[in-house]
C-alpha positions in Angstrom: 33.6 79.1 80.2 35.5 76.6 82.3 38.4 77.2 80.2 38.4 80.6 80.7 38.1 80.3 84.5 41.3 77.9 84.6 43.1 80.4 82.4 42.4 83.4 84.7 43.5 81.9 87.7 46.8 80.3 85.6 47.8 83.7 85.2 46.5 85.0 88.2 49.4 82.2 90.0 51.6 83.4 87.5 51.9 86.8 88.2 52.1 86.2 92.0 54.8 84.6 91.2 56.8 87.1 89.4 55.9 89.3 91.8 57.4 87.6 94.2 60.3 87.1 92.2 60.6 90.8 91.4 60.1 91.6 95.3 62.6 89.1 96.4 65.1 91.4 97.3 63.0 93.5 99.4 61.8 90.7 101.8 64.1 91.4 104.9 64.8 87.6 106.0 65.5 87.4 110.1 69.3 87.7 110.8 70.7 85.2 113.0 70.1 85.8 116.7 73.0 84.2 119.0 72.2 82.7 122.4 72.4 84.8 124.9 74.7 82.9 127.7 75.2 86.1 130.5 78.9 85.3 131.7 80.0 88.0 134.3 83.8 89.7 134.1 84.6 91.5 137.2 88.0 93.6 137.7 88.4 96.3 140.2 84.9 95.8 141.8 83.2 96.6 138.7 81.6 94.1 137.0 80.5 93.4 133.2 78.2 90.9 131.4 79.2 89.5 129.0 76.1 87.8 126.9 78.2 86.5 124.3 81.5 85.2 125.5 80.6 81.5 124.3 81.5 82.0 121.1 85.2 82.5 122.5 85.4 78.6 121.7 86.2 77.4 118.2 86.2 74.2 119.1 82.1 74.3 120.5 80.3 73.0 117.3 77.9 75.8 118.2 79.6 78.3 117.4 80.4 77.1 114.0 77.0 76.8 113.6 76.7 80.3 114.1 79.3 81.7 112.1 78.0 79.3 109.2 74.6 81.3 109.5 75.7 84.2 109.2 77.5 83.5 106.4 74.5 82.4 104.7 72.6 85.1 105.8 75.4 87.6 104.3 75.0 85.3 101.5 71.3 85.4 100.8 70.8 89.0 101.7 73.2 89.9 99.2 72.4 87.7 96.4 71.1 90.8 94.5 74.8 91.8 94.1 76.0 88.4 93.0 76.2 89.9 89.2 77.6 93.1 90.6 80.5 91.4 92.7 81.3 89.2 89.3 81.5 92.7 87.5 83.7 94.1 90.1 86.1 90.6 90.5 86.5 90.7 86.5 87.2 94.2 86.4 89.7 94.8 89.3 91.2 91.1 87.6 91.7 92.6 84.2 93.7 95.5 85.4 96.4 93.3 86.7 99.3 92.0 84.5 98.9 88.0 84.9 102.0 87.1 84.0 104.5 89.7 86.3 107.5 89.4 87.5 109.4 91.6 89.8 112.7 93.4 89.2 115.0 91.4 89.7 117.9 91.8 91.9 121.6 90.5 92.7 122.8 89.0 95.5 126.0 87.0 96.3 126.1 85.8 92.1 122.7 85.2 91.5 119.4 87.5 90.0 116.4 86.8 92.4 113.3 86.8 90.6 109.6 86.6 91.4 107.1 86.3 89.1 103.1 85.2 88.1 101.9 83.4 85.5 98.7 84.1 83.5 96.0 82.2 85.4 98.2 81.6 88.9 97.1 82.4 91.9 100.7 82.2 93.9 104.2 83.5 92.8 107.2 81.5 91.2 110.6 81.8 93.0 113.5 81.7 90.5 117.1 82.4 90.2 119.9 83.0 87.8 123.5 82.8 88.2 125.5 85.6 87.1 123.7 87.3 84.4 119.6 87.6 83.3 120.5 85.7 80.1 121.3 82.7 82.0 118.6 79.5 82.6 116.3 80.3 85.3 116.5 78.1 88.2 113.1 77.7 89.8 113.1 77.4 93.8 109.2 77.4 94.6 106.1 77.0 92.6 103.5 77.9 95.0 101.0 77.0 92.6 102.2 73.6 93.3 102.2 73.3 96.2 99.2 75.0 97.4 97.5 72.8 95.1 96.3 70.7 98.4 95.5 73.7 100.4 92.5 75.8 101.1 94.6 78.6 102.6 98.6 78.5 101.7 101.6 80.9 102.1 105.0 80.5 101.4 107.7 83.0 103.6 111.0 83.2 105.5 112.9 82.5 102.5 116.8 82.3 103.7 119.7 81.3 101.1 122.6 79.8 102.4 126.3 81.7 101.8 127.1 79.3 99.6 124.2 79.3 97.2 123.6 76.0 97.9 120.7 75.6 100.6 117.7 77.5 100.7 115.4 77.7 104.0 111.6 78.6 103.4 108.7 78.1 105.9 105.0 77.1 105.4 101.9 78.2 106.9 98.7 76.2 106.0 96.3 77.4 108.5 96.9 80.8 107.8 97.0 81.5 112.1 100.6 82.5 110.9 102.6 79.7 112.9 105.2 78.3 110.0 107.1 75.1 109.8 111.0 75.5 108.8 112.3 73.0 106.0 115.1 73.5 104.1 115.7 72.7 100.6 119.1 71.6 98.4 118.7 74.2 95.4 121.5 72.1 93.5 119.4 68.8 93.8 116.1 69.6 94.4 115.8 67.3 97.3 113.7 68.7 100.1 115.7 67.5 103.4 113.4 65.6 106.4 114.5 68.3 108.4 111.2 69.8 109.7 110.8 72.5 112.0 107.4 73.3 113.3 105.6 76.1 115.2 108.0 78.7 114.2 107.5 82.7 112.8 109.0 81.5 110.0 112.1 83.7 109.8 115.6 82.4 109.8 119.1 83.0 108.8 122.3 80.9 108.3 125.7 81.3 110.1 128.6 81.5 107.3 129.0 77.8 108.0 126.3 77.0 105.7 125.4 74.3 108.1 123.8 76.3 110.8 121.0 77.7 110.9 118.8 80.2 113.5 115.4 80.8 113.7 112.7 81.7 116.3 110.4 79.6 117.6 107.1 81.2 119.2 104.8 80.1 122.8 102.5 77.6 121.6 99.5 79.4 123.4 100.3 83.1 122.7 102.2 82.7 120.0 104.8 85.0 121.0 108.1 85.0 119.4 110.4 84.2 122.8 113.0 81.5 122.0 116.3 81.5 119.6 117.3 78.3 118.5 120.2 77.0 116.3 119.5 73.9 113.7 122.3 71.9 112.5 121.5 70.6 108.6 120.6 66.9 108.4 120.0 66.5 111.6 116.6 66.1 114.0 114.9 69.0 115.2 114.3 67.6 118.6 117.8 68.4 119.6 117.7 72.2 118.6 119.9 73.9 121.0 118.3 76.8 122.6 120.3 79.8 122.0 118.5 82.4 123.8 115.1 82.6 125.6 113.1 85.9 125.9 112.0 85.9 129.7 109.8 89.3 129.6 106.4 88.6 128.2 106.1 92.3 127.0 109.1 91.6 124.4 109.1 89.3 121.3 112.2 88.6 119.8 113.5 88.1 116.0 117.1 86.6 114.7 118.6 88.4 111.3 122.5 88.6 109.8 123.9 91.8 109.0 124.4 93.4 105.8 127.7 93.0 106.1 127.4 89.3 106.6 129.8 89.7 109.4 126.9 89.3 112.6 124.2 87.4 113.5 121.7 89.3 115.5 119.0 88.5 117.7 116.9 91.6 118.7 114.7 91.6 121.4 111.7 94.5 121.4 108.7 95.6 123.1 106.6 98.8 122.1 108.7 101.3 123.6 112.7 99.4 124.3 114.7 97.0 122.8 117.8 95.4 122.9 119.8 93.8 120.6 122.7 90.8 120.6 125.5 89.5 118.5 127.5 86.6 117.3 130.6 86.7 114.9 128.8 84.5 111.7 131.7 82.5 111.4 131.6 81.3 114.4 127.6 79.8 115.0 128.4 77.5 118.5 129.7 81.1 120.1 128.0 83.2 122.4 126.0 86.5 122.2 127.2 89.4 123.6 124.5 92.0 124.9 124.9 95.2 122.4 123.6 97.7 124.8 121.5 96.2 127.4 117.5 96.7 127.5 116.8 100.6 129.1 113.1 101.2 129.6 112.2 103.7 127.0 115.4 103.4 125.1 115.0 101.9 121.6 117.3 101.3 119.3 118.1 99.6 116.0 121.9 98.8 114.3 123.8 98.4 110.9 127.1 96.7 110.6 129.5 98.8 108.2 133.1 98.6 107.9 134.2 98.5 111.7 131.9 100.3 113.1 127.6 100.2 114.0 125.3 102.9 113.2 123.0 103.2 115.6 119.3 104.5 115.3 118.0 105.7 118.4 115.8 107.6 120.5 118.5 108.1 123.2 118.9 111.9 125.0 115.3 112.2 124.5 115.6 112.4 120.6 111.8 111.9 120.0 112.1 112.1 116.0 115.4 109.9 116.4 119.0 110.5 115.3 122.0 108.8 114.0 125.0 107.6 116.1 128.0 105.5 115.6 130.2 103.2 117.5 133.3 101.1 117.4 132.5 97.6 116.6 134.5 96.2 119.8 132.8 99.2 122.3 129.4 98.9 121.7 127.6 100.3 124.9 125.3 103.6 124.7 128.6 105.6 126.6 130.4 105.4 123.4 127.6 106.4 121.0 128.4 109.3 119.1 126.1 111.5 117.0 126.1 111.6 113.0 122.6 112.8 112.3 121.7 114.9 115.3 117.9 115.0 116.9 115.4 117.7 115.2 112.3 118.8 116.0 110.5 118.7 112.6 112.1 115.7 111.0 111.4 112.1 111.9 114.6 109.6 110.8 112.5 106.5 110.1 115.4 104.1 108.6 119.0 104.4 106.7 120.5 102.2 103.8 124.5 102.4 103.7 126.5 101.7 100.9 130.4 101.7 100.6 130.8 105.5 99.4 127.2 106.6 100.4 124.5 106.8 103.4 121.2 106.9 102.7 118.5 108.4 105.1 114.6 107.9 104.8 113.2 110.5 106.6 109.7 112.0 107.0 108.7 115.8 107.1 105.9 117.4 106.7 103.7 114.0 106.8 106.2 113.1 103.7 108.6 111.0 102.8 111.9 112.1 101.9 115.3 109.8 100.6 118.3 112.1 101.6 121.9 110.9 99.6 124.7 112.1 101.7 128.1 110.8 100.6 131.2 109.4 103.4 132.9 112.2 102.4 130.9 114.7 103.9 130.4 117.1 101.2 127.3 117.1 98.7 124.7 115.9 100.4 121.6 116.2 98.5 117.2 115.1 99.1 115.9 113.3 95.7 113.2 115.7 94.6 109.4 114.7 94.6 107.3 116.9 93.1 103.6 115.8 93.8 101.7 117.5 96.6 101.0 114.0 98.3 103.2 110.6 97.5 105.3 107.7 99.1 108.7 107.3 98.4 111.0 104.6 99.7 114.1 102.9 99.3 113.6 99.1 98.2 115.6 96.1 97.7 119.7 97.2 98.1 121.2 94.2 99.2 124.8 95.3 98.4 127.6 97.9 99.6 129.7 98.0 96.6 127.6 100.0 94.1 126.9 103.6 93.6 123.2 102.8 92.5 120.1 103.2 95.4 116.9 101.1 94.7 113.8 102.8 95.7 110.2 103.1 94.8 108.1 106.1 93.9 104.0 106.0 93.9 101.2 108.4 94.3 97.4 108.0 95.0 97.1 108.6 91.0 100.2 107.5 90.0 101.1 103.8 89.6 104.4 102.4 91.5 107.7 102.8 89.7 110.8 100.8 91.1 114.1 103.1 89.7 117.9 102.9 89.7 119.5 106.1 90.6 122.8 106.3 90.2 124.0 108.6 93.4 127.2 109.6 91.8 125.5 111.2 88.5 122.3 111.4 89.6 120.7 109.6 86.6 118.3 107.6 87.2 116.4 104.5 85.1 113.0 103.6 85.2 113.2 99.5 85.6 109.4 99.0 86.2 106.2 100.7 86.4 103.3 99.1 87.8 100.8 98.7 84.6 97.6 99.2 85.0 95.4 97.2 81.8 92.8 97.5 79.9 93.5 100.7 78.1 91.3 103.1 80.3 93.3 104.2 82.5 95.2 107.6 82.6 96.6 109.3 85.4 95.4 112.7 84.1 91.9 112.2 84.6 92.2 112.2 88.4 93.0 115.1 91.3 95.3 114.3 94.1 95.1 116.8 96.9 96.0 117.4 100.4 94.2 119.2 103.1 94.1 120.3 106.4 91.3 119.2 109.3 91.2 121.6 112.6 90.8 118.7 115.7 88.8 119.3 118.6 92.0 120.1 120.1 93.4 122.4 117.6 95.7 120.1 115.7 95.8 120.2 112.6 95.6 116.4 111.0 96.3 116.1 106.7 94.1 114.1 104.6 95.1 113.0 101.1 92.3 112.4 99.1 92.3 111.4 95.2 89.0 111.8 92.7 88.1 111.6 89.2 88.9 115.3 87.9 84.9 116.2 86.5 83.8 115.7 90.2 82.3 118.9 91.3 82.1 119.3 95.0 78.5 120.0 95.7 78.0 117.5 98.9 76.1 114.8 97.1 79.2 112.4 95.9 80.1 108.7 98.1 83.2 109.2 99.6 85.3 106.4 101.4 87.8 107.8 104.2 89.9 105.3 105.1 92.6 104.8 108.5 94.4 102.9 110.7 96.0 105.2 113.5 98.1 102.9 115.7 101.4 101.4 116.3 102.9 104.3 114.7 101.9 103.2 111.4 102.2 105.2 108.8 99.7 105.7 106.1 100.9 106.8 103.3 99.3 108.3 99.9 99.7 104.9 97.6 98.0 103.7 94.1 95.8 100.9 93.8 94.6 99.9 90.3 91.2 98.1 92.5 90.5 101.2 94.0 89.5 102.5 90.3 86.3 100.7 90.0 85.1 103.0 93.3 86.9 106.4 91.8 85.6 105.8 88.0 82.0 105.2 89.6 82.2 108.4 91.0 83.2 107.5 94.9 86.0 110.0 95.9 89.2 108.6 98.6 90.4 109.6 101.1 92.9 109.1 104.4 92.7 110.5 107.3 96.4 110.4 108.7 95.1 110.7 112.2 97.2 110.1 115.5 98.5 106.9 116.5 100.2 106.6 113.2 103.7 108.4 113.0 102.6 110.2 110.1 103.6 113.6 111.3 106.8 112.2 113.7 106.5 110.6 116.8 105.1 112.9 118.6 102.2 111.8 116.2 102.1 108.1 117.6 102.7 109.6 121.1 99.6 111.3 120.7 97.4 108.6 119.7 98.1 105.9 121.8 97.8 104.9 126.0 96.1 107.5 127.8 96.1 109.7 124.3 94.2 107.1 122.5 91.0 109.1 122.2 92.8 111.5 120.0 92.9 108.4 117.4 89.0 108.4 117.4 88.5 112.1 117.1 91.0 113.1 114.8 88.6 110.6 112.4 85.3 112.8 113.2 87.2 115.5 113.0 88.6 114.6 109.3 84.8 113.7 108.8 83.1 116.6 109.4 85.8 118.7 107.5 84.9 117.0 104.9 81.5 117.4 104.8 81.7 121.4 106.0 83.6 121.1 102.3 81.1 119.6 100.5 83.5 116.7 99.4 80.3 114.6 100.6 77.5 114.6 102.9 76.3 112.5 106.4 74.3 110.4 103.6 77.1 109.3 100.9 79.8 109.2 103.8 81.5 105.8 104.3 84.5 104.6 106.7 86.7 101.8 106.4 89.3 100.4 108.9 90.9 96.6 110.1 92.3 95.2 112.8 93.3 98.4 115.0 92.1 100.1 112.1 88.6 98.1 112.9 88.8 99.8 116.6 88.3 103.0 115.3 85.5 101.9 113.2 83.6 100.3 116.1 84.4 103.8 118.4 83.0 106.1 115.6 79.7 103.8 115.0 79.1 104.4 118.9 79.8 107.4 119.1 79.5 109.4 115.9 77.1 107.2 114.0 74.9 109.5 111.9 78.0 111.1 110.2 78.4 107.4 108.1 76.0 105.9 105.6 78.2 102.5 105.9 81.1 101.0 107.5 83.5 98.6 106.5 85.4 96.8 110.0 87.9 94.8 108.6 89.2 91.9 111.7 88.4 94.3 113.8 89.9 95.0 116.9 86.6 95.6 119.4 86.6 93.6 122.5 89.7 95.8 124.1 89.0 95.1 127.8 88.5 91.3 127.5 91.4 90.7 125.3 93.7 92.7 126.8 93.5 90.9 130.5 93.6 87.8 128.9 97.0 87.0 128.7 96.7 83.7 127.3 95.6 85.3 124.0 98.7 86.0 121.1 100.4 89.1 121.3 98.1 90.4 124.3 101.1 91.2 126.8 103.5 92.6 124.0 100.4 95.3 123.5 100.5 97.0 127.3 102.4 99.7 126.0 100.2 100.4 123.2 97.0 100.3 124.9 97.9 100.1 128.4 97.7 97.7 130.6 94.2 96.7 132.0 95.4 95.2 135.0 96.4 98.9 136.2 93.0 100.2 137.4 93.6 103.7 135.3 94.3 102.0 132.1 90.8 99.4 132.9 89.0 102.5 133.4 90.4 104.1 130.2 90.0 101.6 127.9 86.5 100.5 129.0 85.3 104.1 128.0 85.9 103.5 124.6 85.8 99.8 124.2 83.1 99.3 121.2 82.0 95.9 122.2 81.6 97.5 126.0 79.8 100.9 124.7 77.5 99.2 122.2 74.5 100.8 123.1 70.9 101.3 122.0 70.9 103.8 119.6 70.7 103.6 115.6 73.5 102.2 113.3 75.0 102.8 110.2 74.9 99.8 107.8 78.1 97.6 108.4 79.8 95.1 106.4 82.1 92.9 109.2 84.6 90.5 108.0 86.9 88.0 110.0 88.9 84.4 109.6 88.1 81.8 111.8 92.2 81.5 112.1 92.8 84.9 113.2 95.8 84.8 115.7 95.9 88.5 115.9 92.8 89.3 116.2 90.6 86.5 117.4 87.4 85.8 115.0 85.0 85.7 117.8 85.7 89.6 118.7 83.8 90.8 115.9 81.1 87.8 115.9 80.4 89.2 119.5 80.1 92.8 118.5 77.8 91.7 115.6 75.7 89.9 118.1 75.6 93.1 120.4 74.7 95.7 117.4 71.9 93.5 116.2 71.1 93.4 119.9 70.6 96.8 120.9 70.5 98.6 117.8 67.4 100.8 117.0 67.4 101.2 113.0 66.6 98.5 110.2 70.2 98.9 108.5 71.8 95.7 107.8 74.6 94.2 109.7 76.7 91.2 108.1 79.2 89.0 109.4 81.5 87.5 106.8 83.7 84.8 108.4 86.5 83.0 106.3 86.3 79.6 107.7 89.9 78.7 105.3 91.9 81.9 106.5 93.5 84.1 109.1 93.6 87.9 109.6 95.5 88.9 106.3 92.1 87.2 104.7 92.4 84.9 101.5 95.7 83.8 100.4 96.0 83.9 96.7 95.8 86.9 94.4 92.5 86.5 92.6 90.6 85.3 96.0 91.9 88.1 97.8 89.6 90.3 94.7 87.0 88.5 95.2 87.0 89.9 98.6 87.3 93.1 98.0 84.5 92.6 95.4 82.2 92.0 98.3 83.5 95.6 100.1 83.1 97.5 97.2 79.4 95.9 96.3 78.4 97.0 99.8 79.2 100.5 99.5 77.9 100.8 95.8 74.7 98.7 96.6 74.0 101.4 99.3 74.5 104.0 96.8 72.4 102.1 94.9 75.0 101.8 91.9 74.3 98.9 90.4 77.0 98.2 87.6 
């Protein structure tokens, strides 16, 4: 009898505790609960409370702390989908060709080539002299030397005129501040010459023993000085070249095309100016191109003897094409080529010896226009899908009748092709593959419609689903956007996205204003006192499609970073029950705090974006849609909030505060996580595979809330 007793109550404990194991995932744990520290922000008499602004310091051990629990809670409250993100990270992983390579290209002698190998996580930088057949030589294996390295990227690669030097710059940090070294690509010898706290960018004079690069404020980590570096020698004695005294502007140094100049240009939002220096003679001076004009902007294209100018000048909104002498280079001698019109944005040109080429959007697409010296013939490259990107790529040379240029859709994988602008033939030389053997582009629908805004604008959305899809309101649909800076997004592939579309989700974005999707009367639109427009245009987009039965309030998700994250704070305050889930990539929330603080990177260079809070009308603006100011108590969608603790663009503890805030004041039981990258900066993980893995954890949020578990 005693037996028996024991043996009930064995299995009595056992089964509590698989019940407890089965229920596991149901057992909300407590989110983490910052202090509250009130902190008051007064401008213009009125006056704000801020009960989070210590986590503004990186350097408090508290706030680690913090940002360490919430990454475990993140972590624990999504164990469920551990398997699921595995699943995703393999899948998205066995898509991609391991061992790529680019197409290469040739520049003064030598094939540039970059290119994976199966198992890498960084590129190889090779080269070979005079013909593909030749040995590779190998510049940088990033594998190696990110081998140390929790966060590593290699840029600013500059090759010397004669082939023989090789300047590259290294960011560890991943706060995107890059130190210069230069490298003998006959040797192999890495030179002491070191170069710190730079963008990274550079270029050589014709000398092959000078070189210029940029170097930014250690504090905001604005690009203001030029300086020139003499090979072999100490860094110390730089001499400062030019030194950018507006803090609205940020300046950059290139050389021409041509090889002829070296140019510094100097821009803010809305002007620029540019400078130049004969590149055979580095220890001249810059002469002023055309001299800064508020609200003139301008870029320039050395050919022959003579600049082409792209510009904005006589109130050409959309832009045109001018030309000047090389020796008169001031806007009075400008002379049109491409005039102004209405309907047709000019967004950049590519000139070769016996042709121009003009990229040019209408419509919300790209078109390449060919249009030979001559003057007769001129011809558009025909694109036949009803939403695509087209653009012209890597055409480093003037003495060939072939244009480089890529061609993608949103169902269509990325070709790079040679077309020869004298026949018109054209050769495929790579399409993107996409492995495993179940893709095919036939299976999906690409389509582009048309959402009424509250203002009567209409504002396109390309959107992309598998083909069997009927649209009876009940399918997950992620609507993605950015809608600033006059950014452009465009209707591109992505082999990832498949492992939402095959599951059923549809895709789709919202080209709303702010981006210069439609011209620049589009950006105009969308940004300073027109910013609301940004937000609205989104809600707008929404509820078409829902009135369309593409989805439904309930299978609805938005996605957005960095000023794309913006919008996704606005419509969470004021449009939340439209969204099942949101995804806030670095977001951009805190606007008012950031943008008086001009101690923060890039703040001053973004007045003419967002306006300047310091002017009581643009304070008064931006606070009404501020998300981290207009959090209020309401209910939430679910949100899934990600940030690097290196951030220079947008700082980490913006969206740590909003998180704070929501879990504050929000009314609902949906689940808010914060997902800091303690190793990384705003672009997120740095190599290839970790960057999946990332995007693993976006997609297992929206498919866990679907409840899709494989």
């Amino acid at each position: 009898m005693l037996l028996e007793i024991l043996s009930y109550f064995d299995c009595l404990i056992f089964a509590i505790i698989k019940l407890k194991e089965k229920t596991k995932i149901m057992i909300i744990k407590n989110p983490p609960k910052a202090k509250i520290i009130p902190t008051t922000l007064e401008k213009f008499d009125d006056i704000r409370i801020d009960n989070y602004f210590w986590l503004n310091d990186r350097e408090n051990p508290e706030v680690i702390d913090y940002l360490n629990k919430e990454n475990d809670y993140y972590k624990e409250m999504t164990a469920h989908t551990n398997d699921l993100q595995k699943e995703l990270f393999e899948e998205m992983k066995s898509r991609i060709r391991e061992d790529d390579q680019s197409v290469p290209y040739l520049y003064n002698g030598y094939y540039y080539i970059t290119r994976f190998e199966t198992g890498s996580d960084y590129p190889i930088y090779s080269r070979k002299k005079g013909s593909l057949s030749s040995n590779e030589e190998i510049m940088f294996n990033c594998n190696e030397l990110a081998k140390e390295h929790k966060y590593f990227k290699l840029g600013g690669l500059s090759v010397s005129s004669d082939n023989q030097y090789i300047a590259f710059a290294l960011d560890t940090i991943g706060r995107r501040i890059y130190t210069i070294q230069i490298k003998n690509l006959v040797t192999g010898e890495i030179f002491s010459d070191k170069i710190e706290n730079t963008s990274g960018d550079s270029t050589w004079a014709n000398d092959n023993s000078t070189l210029f690069y940029t170097r930014q404020d250690e504090k905001t980590l604005r690009s203001d000085k030029v300086y020139k570096h003499k090979l072999n020698t100490d860094s110390a004695n730089d001499s400062l070249v030019y030194f950018e005294k507006d803090d609205t502007f940020s300046v950059e140094v290139t050389k021409e095309k041509s090889k002829k100049y070296i140019v510094i240009s100097s821009s803010s939002t809305m002007t620029t100016e540019f400078r130049t220096l004969l590149a055979d003679q580095p220890d001249g001076e810059f002469k002023i191109f055309q001299k800064r004009v508020r609200g003139l902007e301008y870029d320039i294209a050395h050919f022959g003897d003579h600049f082409y100018v792209l510009t904005n000048k006589d109130d050409a909104t959309n832009f045109k094409l001018m030309k000047t002498p090389e020796l008169a280079t001031t806007k009075e001698n400008w002379v049109d080529l491409i005039p102004h019109r209405e309907d047709v944005l000019i967004e950049d040109i590519d000139i070769f010896s016996h042709f121009l080429v003009v990229t040019e959007r209408f419509n919300g697409l790209n078109t390449i226009r060919i249009m030979p010296w001559s003057g007769e013939g001129a011809y558009y490259l025909p694109f036949e899908s009803e939403t695509y990107t087209a653009y012209t790529s890597t055409n480093v040379d003037f003495d060939t009748d072939i244009l480089r240029y890529g061609y993608q859709s949103m169902a269509t994988p990325a070709s790079i092709i040679d077309f020869n602008m004298r026949t018109k033939e054209k050769q495929i030389m790579k399409e993107q593959e996409v492995l495993g053997g179940k893709f095919d582009k036939n299976n999906y629908n690409e389509e582009r419609v048309w959402a009424t805004a509250q203002d009567g604008t209409k504002v396109p959305i390309s959107i992309v689903y598998r083909k069997e899809l009927k649209k009876d309101g009940n399918n997950p649909l992620l609507q993605y956007a950015y809608g600033s800076y006059g950014y452009s997004m465009d209707a591109t592939f992505s082999s990832t996205r498949l492992s939402l579309l095959d599951r059923g989700f549809i895709f789709a974005i919202a080209h709303i204003r702010g981006g210069e999707d439609l011209g620049r009367q589009w950006y105009d639109e969308g940004k300073l006192l027109n910013k609301k427009n940004t937000f609205t245009d989104f809600i707008d987009c929404s509820n078409y499609l829902i009135a369309n039965k593409f989805t439904s309030p309930t299978h609805l998700y938005a996605e957005g970073g960095s000023a794309g994250g913006l919008l996704m704070g606005v419509i969470a305050n004021i449009a939340p029950e439209l969204y099942n889930g949101i995804i806030a990539q670095v977001p951009f929330v805190d606007v008012v705090t950031t943008m008086l603080d001009d101690t923060i990177p890039l703040t001053t260079g973004e007045y003419d974006e967002w306006g300047n809070p310091n002017v009581k009308k643009f304070y008064n603006y931006i606070k009404t849609y501020s998300p981290y100011d207009n959090v209020k108590t309401q209910d939430y969608p679910s949100m899934y909030v990600s940030t690097g603790l290196h951030d220079s663009q947008v700082q980490y503890w913006e969206p740590a505060k909003w998180v704070a805030k929501l879990r504050e004041l929000k009314t609902d039981t949906n689940a808010i996580y914060l997902d800091t990258n303690m190793n990384a900066g705003h672009g997120g993980a740095s190599g290839r595979f970790e960057a999946l893995k990332e995007l693993a954890k976006e997609f297992s949020f929206l498919l866990d809330l679907e409840k899709i578990g494989k």
